[in-house]
C-alpha positions as CSV (number, residue, x, y, z in Angstrom):
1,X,-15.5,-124.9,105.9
2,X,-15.6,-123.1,102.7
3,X,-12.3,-121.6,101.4
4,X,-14.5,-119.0,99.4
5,X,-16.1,-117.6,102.4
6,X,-13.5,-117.2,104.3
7,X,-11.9,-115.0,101.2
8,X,-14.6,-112.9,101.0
9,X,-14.5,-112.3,104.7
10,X,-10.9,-111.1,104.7
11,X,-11.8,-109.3,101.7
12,X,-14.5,-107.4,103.6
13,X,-12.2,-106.7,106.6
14,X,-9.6,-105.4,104.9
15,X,-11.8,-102.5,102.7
16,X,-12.7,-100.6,105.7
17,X,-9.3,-101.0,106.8
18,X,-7.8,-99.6,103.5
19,X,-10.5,-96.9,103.8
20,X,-9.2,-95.6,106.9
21,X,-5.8,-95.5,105.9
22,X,-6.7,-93.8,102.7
23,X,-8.8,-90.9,105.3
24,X,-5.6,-90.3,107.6
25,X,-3.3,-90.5,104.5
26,X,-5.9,-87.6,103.1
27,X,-6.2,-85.9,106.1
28,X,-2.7,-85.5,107.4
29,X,-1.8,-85.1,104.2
30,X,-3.8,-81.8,103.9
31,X,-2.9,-80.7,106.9
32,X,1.0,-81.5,105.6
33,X,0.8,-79.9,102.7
34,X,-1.2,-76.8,104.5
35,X,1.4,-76.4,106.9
36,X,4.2,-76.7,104.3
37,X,1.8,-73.8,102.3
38,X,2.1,-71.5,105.5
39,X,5.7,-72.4,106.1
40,X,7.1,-71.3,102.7
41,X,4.9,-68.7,101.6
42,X,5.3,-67.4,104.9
43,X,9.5,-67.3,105.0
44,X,8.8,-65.8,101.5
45,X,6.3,-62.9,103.4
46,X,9.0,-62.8,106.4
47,X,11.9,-62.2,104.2
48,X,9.9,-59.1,102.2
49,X,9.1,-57.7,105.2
50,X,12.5,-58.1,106.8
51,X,14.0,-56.4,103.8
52,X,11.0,-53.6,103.9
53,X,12.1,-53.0,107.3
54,X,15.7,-52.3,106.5
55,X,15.5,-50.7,103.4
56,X,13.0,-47.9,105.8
57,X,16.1,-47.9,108.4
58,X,18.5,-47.0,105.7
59,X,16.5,-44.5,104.3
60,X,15.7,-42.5,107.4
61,X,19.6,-42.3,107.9
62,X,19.6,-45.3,110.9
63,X,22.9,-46.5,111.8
64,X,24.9,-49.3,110.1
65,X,25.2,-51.3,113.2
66,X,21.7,-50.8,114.5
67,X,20.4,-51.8,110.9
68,X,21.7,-54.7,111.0
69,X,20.7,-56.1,114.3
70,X,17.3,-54.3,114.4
71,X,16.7,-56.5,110.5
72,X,18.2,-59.3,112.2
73,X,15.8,-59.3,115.4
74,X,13.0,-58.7,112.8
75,X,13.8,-61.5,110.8
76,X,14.0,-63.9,113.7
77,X,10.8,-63.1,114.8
78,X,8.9,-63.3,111.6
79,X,10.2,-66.7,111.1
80,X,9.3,-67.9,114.7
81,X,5.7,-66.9,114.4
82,X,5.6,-68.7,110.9
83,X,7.0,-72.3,112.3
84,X,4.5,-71.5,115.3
85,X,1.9,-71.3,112.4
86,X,2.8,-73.7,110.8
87,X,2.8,-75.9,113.4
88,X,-0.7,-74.9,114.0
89,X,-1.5,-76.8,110.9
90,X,-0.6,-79.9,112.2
91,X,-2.9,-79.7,115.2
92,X,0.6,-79.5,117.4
93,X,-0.3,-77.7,120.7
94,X,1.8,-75.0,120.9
95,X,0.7,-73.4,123.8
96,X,3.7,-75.5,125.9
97,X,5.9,-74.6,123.6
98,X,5.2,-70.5,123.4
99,X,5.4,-70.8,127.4
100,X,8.7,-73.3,127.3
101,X,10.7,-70.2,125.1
102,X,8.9,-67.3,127.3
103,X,10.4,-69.1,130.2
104,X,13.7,-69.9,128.4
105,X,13.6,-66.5,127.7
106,X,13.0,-65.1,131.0
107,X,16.0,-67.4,132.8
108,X,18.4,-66.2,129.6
109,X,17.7,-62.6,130.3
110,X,18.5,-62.9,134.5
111,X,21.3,-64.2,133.6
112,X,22.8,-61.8,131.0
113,X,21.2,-59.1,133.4
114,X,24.9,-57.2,132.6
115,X,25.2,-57.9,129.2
116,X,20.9,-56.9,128.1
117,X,22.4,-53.5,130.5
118,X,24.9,-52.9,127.7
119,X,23.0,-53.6,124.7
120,X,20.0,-51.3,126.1
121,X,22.7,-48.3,126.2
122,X,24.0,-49.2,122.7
123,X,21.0,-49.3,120.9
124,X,20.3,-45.7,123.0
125,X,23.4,-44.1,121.5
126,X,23.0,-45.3,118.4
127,X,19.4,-44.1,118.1
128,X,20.2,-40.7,119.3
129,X,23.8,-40.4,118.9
130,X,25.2,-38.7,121.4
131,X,28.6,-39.1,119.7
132,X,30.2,-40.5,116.2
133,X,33.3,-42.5,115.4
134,X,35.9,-39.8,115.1
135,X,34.8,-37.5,118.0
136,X,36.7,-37.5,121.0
137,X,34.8,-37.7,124.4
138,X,34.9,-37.9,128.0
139,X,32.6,-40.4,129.3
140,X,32.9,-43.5,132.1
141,X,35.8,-42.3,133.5
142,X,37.8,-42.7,130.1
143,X,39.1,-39.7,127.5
144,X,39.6,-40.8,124.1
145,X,38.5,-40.8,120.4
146,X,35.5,-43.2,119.5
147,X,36.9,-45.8,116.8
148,X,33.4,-48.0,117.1
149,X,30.5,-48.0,118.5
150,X,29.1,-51.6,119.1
151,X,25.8,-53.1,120.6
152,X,28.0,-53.9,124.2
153,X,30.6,-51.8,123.9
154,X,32.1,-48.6,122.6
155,X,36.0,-49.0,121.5
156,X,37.8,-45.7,121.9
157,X,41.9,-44.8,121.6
158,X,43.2,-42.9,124.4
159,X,45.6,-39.8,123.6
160,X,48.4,-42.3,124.1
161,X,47.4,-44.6,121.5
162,X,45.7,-47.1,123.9
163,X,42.7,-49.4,122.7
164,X,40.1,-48.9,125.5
165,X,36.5,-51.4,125.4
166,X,34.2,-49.6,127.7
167,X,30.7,-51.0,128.3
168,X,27.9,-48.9,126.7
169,X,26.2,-49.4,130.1
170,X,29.1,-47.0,132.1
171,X,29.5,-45.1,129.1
172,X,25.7,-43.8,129.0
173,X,25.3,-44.1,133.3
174,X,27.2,-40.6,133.9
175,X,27.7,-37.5,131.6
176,X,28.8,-38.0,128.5
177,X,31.2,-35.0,127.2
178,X,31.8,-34.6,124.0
179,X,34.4,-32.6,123.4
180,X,34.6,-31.5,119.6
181,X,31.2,-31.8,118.7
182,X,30.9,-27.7,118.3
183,X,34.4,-27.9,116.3
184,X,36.4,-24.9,118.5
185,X,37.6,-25.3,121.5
186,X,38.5,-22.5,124.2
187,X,42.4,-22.5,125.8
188,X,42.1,-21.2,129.3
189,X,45.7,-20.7,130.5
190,X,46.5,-18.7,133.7
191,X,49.2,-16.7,133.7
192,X,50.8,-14.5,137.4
193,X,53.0,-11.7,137.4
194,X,54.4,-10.3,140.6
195,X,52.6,-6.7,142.8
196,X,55.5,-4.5,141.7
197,X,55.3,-5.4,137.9
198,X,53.1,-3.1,135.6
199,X,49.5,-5.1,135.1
200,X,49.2,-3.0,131.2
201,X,52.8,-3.8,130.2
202,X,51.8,-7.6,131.0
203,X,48.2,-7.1,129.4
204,X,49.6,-5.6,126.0
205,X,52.3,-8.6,126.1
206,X,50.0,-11.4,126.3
207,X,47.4,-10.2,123.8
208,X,50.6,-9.6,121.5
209,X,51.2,-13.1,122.2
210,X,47.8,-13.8,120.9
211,X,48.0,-11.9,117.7
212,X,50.9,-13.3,116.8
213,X,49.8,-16.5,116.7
214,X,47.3,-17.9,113.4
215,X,45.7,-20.6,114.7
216,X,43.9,-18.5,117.1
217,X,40.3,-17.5,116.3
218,X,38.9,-13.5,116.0
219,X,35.6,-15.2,116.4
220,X,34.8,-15.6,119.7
221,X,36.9,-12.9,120.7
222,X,39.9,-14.0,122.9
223,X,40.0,-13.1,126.6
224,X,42.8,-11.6,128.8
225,X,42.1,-10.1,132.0
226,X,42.9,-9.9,135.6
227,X,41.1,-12.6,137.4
228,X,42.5,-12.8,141.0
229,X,44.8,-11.1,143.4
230,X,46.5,-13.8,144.7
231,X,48.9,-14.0,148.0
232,X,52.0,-13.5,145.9
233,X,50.8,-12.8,142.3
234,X,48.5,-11.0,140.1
235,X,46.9,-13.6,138.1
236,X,45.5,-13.0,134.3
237,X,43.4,-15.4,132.3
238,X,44.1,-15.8,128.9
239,X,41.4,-17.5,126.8
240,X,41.8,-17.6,123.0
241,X,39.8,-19.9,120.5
242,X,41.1,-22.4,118.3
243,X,40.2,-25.1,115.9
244,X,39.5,-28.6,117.9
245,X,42.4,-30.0,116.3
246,X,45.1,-27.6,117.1
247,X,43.5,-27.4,120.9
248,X,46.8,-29.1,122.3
249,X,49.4,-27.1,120.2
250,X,48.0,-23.8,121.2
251,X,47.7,-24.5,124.6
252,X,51.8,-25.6,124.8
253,X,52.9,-22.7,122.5
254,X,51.6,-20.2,124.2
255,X,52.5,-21.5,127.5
256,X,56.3,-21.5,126.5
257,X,55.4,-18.4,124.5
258,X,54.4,-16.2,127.8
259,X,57.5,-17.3,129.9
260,X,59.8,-16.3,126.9
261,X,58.1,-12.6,126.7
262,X,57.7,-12.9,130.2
263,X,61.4,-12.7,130.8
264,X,62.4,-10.7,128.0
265,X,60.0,-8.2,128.8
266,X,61.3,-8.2,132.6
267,X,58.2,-9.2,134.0
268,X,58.5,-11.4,137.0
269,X,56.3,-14.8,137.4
270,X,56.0,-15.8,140.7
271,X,56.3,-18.9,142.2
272,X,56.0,-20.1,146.1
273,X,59.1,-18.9,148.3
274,X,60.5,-20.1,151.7
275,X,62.8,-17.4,153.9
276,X,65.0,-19.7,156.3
277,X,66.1,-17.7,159.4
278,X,68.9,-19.4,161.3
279,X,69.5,-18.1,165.0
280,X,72.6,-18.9,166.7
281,X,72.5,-19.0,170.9
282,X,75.2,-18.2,172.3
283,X,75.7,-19.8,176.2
284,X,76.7,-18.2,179.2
């Protein structure tokens, strides 16, 4: 057998071989290089945009928080659809693995039913702000002022300095009052006198009572007048204006203020009596 041939014939086997590693090396190495291509110019594109989106947030006056987590959500997408892409460009089938996260997807969000509840009220509020850190609202059962508004929950203080974390999700499912949005606030205080005491003497008292006092507003105009004739008492409302912020020392002044004038004036309040009559039976 000759050494030569059998050489040559090894030789010839191993060319096409080469060949066809040299075509997949080409090959995949295009489609390598392609998806690395699409995978950094696209992060590059993703992270423009991302900015882009949050620079137009900012400008139309969106909130901090919402900024944030909308630019975030952005992000996240852009950069899934640009590995999906560049996955593409290595012939990866990526059909499964679109339908493997929508179903992920779909099993996360039944089971954070609660929580996707709470963010869809947050990102409400913070859209169309029904209130602002500072104000002090009613709303979900709880009366306090608003120290944050987060994504699931709204933190408020309650007038006893108590940290309340209410859900966004109660917050937004019933009425929401705010209650120094318009920045004056109306005292209504009710105040009885007795049948036999004169209704002007008490009139002229309680709107000097009014006067007298500075934190009370001209405009609106304060109210006094004779609402009801009770079963023992003649009862006046008094309704003068204030600032929001001196709403609670208003209301307790002029509640000690009318029972002071009250008395010194001789004017009588009210208040629920019992007459005991005691029999005595006599036997026989």
């Amino acid at each position: 057998m000759n050494t030569n041939a059998v050489v040559i014939a090894n030789s010839e086997q191993a060319v096409p071989l080469m060949d066809k590693v040299q075509d997949i090396v080409v090959v995949y190495g295009v489609k390598v290089l392609a998806a690395l291509l699409v995978l950094i110019i696209g992060m590059w594109i993703a992270k423009m945009l991302t900015g882009a989106v949050s620079k137009l947030m900012e400008k139309k006056g969106v909130d901090a928080t919402l900024n944030k987590f909308c630019t975030s959500l952005v992000g996240f997408a852009l950069k899934a659809f640009v590995f999906i892409a560049a996955l593409e460009k290595l012939d990866v089938k990526t059909a499964s693995f679109v339908a493997i996260i929508g179903a992920a997807g779909l099993a996360i969000g039944l089971a954070l039913q609660g929580s996707l509840a709470n963010f869809a009220a947050g990102v409400l509020m913070l859209i169309f702000k029904p209130f602002k850190v500072g104000d002090v609202i009613d709303a979900g059962g709880s009366v306090g002022s608003v120290l944050e508004i987060g994504i699931f929950t709204t933190i408020m203080k309650s007038p006893d300095n108590k940290k309340m974390i209410v859900p966004n999700s109660v917050v937004t499912g019933g009425t929401i009052t705010n209650i120094n949005t318009f920045g004056t606030r109306r005292v209504d205080l009710v105040a009885g006198i007795g049948y036999s005491d004169d209704i002007g003497k008490a009139r002229d008292v309680l709107n000097g009572i009014i006067a007298a006092d500075d934190r009370v507003l001209q405009d609106p105009a304060p109210t006094v007048a004779v609402v009801e004739l009770a079963d023992s008492s003649v009862n006046f409302v008094v309704r003068p204006w204030t600032k929001a912020e001196d709403y609670w020392g208003v209301y307790f002044d002029m509640t000690e203020a009318i029972k002071t004038r009250f008395d010194e004036e001789g004017i009588s309040i009210p208040f629920p009596q019992r007459d005991v009559h005691i029999y005595e039976h006599k036997e026989g």
